[in-house]
C-alpha positions as CSV (number, residue, x, y, z in Angstrom):
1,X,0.0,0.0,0.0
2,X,2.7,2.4,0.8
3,X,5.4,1.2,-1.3
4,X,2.6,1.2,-4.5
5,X,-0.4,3.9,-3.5
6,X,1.4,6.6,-1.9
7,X,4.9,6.7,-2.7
8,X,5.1,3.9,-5.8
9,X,6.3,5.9,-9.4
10,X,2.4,6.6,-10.1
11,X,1.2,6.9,-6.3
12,X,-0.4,9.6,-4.7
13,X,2.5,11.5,-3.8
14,X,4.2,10.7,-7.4
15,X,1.2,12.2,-9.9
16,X,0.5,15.4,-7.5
17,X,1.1,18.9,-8.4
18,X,3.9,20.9,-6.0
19,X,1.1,23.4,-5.4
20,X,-1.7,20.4,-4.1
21,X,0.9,17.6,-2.5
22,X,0.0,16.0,0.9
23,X,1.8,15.7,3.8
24,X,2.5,12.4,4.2
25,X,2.7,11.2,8.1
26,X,3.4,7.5,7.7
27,X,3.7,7.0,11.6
28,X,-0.4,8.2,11.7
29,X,-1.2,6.4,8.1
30,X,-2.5,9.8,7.3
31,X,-1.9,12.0,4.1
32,X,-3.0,15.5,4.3
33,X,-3.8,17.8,1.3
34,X,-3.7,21.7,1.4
35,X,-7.2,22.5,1.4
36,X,-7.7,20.3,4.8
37,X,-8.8,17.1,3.6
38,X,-7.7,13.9,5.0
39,X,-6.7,10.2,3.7
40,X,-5.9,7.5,6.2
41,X,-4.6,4.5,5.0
42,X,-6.1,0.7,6.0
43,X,-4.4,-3.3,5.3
44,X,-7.0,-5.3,3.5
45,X,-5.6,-7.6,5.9
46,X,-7.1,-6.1,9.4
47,X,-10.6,-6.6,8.4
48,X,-11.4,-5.3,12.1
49,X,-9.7,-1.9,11.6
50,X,-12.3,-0.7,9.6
51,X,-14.7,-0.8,12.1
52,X,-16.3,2.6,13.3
53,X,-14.2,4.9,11.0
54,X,-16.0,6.9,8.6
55,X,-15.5,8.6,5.2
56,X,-17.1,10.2,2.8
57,X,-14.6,8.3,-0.4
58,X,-12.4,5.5,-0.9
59,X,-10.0,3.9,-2.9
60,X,-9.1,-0.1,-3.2
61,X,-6.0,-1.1,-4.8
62,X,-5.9,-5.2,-5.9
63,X,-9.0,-6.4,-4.3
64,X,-9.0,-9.2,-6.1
65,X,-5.8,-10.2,-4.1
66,X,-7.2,-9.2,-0.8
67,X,-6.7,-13.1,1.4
68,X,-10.0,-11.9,3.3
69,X,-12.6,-10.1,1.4
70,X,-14.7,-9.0,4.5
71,X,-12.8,-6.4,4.3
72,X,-14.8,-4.7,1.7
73,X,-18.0,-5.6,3.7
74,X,-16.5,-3.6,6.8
75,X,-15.2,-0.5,4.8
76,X,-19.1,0.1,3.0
77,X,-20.0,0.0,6.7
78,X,-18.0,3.1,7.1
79,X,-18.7,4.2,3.7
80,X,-21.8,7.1,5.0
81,X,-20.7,10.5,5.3
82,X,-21.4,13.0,2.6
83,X,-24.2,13.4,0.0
84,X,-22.9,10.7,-2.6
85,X,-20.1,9.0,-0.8
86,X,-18.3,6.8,-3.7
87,X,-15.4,4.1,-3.8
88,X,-13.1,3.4,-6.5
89,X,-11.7,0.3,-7.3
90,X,-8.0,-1.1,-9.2
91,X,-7.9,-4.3,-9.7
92,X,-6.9,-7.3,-11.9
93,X,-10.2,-8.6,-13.0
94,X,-10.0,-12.3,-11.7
95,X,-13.2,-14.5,-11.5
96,X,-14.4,-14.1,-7.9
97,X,-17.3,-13.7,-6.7
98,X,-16.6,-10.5,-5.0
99,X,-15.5,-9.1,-8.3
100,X,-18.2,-11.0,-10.3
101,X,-20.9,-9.3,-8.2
102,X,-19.5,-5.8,-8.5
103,X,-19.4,-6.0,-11.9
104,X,-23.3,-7.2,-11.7
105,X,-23.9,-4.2,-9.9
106,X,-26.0,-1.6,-11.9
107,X,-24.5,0.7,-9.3
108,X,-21.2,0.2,-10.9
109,X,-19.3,1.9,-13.5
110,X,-16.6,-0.1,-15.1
111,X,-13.8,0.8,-16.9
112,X,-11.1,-1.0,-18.5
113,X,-7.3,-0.5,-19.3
114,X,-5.1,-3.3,-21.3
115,X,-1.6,-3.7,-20.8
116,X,-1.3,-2.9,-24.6
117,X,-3.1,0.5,-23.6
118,X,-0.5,1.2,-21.4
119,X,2.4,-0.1,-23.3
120,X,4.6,3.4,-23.6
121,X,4.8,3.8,-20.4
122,X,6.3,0.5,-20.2
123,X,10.2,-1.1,-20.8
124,X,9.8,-2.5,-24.2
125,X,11.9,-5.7,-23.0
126,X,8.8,-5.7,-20.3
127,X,6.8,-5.8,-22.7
128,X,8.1,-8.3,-25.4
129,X,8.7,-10.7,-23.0
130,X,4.9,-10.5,-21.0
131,X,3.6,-10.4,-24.6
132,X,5.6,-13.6,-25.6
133,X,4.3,-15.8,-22.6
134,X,1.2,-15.0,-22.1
135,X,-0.5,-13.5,-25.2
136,X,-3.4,-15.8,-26.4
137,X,-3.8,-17.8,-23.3
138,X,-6.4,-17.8,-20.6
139,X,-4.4,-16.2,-18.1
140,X,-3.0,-13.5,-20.7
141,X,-7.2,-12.8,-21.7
142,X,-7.5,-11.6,-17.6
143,X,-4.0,-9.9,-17.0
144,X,-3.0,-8.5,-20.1
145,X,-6.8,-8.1,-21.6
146,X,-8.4,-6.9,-18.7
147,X,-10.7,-10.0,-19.1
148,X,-13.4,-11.6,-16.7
149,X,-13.1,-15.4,-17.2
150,X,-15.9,-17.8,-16.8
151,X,-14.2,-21.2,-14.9
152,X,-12.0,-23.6,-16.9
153,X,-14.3,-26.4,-17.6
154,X,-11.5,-29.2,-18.3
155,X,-9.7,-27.7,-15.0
156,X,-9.5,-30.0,-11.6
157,X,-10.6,-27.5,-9.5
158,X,-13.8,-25.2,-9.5
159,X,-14.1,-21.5,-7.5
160,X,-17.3,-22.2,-6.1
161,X,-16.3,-25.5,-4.4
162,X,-12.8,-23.7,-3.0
163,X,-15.1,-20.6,-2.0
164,X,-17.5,-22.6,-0.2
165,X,-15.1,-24.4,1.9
166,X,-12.9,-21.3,2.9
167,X,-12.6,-20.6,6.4
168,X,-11.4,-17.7,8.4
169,X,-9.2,-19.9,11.1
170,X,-8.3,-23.4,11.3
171,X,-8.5,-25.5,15.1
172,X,-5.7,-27.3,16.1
173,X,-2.8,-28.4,13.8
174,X,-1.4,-31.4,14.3
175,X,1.1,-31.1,12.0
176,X,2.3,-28.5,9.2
177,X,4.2,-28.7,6.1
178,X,5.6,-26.8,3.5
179,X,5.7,-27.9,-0.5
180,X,8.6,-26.6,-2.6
181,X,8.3,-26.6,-6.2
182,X,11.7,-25.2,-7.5
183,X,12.5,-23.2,-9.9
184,X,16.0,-24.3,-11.4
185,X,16.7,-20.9,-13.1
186,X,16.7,-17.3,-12.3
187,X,16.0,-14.9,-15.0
188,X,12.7,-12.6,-16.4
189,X,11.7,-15.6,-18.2
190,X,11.8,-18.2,-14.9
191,X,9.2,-20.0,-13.8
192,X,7.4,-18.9,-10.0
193,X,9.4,-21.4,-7.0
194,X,6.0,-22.6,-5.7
195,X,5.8,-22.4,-1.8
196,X,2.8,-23.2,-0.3
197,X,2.1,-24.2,3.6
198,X,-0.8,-26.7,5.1
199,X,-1.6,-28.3,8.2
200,X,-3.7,-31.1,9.3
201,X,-6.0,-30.6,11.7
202,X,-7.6,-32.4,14.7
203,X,-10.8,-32.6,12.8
204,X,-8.8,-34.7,9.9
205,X,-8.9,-31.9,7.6
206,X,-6.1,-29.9,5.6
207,X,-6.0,-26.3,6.2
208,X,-3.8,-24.2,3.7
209,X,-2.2,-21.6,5.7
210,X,-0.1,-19.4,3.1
211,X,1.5,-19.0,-0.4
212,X,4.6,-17.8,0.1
213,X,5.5,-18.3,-3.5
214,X,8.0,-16.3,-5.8
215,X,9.8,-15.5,-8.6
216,X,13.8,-14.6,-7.8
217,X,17.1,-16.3,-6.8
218,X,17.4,-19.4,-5.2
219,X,19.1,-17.8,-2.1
220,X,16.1,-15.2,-1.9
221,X,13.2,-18.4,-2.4
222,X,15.5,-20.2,0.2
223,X,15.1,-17.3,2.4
224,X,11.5,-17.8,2.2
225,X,10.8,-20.9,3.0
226,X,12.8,-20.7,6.3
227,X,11.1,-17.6,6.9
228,X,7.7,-19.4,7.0
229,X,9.1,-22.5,7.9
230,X,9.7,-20.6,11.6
231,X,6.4,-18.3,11.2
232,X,4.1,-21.3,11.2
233,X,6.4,-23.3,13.5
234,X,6.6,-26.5,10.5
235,X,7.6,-30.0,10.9
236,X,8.8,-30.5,7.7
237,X,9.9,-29.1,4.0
238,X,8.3,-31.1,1.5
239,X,10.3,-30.3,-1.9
240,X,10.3,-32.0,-5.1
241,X,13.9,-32.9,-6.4
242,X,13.2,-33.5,-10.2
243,X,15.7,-30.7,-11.9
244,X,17.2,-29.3,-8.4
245,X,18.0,-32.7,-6.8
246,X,20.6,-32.6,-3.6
247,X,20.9,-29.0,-4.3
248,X,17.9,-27.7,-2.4
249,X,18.8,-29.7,0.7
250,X,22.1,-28.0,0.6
251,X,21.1,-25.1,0.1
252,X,18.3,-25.4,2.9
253,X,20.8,-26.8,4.9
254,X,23.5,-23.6,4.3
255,X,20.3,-21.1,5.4
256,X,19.6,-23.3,8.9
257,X,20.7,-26.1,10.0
258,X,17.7,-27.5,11.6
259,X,15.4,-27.3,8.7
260,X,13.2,-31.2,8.9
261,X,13.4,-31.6,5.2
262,X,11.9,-34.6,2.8
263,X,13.1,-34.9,-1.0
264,X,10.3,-36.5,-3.3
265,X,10.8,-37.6,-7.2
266,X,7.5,-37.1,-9.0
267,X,7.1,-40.1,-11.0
268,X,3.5,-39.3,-12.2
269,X,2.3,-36.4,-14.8
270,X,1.3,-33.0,-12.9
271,X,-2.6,-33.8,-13.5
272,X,-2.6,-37.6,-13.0
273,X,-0.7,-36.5,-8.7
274,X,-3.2,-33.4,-8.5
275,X,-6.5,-35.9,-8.9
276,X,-6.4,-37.5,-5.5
277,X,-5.8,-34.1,-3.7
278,X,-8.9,-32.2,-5.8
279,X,-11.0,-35.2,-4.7
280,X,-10.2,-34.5,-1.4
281,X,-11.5,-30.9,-1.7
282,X,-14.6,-32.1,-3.5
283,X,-15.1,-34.1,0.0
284,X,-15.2,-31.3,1.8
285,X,-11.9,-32.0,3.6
286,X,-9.5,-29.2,2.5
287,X,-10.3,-25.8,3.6
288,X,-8.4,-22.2,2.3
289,X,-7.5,-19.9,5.4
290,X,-8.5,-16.9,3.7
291,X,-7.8,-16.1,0.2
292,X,-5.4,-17.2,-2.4
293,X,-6.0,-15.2,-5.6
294,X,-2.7,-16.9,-7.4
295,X,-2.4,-20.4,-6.4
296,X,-6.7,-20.4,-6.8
297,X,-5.7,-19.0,-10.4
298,X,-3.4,-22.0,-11.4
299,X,-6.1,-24.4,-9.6
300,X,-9.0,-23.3,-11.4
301,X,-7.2,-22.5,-14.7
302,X,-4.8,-25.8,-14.7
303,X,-5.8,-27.9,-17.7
304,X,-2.9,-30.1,-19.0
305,X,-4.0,-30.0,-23.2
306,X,-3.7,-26.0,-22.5
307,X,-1.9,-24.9,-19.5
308,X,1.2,-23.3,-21.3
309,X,3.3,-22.5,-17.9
310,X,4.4,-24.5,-14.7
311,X,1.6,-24.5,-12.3
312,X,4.6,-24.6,-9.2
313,X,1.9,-23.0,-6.7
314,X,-0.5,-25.9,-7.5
315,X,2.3,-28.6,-7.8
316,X,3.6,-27.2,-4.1
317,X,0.2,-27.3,-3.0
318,X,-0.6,-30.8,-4.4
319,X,2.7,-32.3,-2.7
320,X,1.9,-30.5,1.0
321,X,-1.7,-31.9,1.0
322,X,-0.2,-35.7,-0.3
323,X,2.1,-35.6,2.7
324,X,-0.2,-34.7,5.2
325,X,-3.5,-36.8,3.8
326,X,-2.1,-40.4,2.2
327,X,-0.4,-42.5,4.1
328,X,1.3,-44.2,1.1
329,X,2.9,-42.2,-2.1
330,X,2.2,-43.6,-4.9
331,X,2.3,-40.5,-6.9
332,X,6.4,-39.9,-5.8
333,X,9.2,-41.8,-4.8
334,X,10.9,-40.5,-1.5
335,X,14.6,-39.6,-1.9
């Protein structure tokens, strides 16, 4: 919010004249404008912070990406002073239902902007290489085409079932993991080093806790997964060894020494190990803590015949739920 909204290269602070800047008092999340108006800035992330204040505008950045979209619910709460209090929204257009029903809103007024719209103001090697991946795919249609989409019909997973079975807490865990699917490169053009965290609860169910996924270095994805592997107090690094083998033990190892870490060899095709763990959501038995907006992308949007990227968010998720929930692999070898 900070780093982007207010002082990003087209935040607040950015795009204003000299002679109508705001004060900006980070320490009081307050911007103050000349003429005595007054911004205070929220986390989508606090739902409960938005209780009681009041305002008269508002403005949402990536509320598509918001884990818990109560939060909109307790700003419009607030949303009362003025004549014609309004709200104004950014977002990229994924298919939620928070987002599907704004857009059903005759209340609302939509606008759209393509990245091709916005393409000189944009590095051209940007550009190209966005262009070159993701133009005339599904996921290209809704990030680069400003697209709604409807659900993949030949995907595994459906929004409606993950959306139903979402959860603002978990009970006890009895155990956590964390899946690992490498990336084995580190360049503009490298796949995302999927990092996704679960635990099983008393009640038998799995409970996904965080995505902590990324695109960088393999010191800097390292870094992560210790980071969460300490957050959420885990048991155990799940990580798939395929292309990074005894390297991402070692490196692991080199970040802390008392990482509990389990290579597996995936032995099966990406859709054929993701079936057992999408039947276990269509029991009822796997439950989102919050939201998810990218790995519930790749899981509604995977479809083998036209998926043209690795889903490493999905195949991280896919190995932390087989670890906690079948008692024998026979999707993956242990190393």
């Amino acid at each position: 919010m900070r780093d982007v909204m207010i002082e990003g290269d087209s935040g607040i602070l950015a795009i204003s004249p000299k002679w109508n800047k705001p004060i900006y008092q980070s320490s009081k999340r307050r911007l103050t404008w000349p003429n005595g108006a007054i911004a205070t800035t929220f986390s989508a992330d606090k739902p409960d912070r938005l209780r009681g204040p009041q305002h008269d505008a508002a403005w949402l950045d990536e509320l598509a990406a918001w884990r818990y979209p109560e939060s909109l619910d307790q700003l419009k709460f607030g949303l009362r002073l003025g004549a014609h209090p309004q709200c104004v929204i950014t977002t990229t257009p994924r298919p939620i239902p928070v987002v599907k029903e704004l857009a059903r809103d005759p209340k609302t007024f939509i606008t759209k902007g393509t990245t091709y719209d916005n393409a000189q103001n944009l590095a051209p090697s940007f550009l190209n290489s966005i262009i070159k991946k993701y133009e005339g795919t599904r996921l290209g249609r809704q990030e680069l085409n400003a697209e709604i989409l409807d659900d993949n019909p030949n995907a595994l997973w459906q929004r409606s079932v993950i959306d139903n079975l979402r959860v603002k807490g978990c009970p006890e865990l009895i155990r956590i993991v964390i899946g690992v699917d490498p990336a084995v490169t580190a360049n503009p053009n490298s796949d995302e080093t999927g990092i996704v965290i679960v635990g099983l609860g008393v009640d038998g169910h799995a409970y996904v806790l965080n995505d902590l996924s990324l695109s960088d270095t393999p010191n800097e994805w390292g870094k992560k997964i210790v980071e969460g592997y300490k957050k959420h107090h885990a048991d155990r690094v799940i990580a798939e060894t395929n292309n990074g083998g005894a390297l991402i033990e070692a490196l692991l190892r080199s970040l802390d020494q008392n990482i509990s870490y389990k290579g597996i060899h995936a032995k099966r095709g990406k859709y054929v190990r993701a079936e057992p763990v999408a039947a276990l959501y269509e029991q009822g038995r796997v439950h989102h803590v919050g939201s998810f907006p990218h790995l519930e992308d790749q899981m509604c949007d995977y479809d083998p015949l036209t998926y043209e990227e690795s889903p490493d968010r999905l195949d991280a998720l896919v190995y932390a739920i087989t670890e906690l929930m079948f008692k024998k692999e026979i999707l993956i070898d242990v190393i």
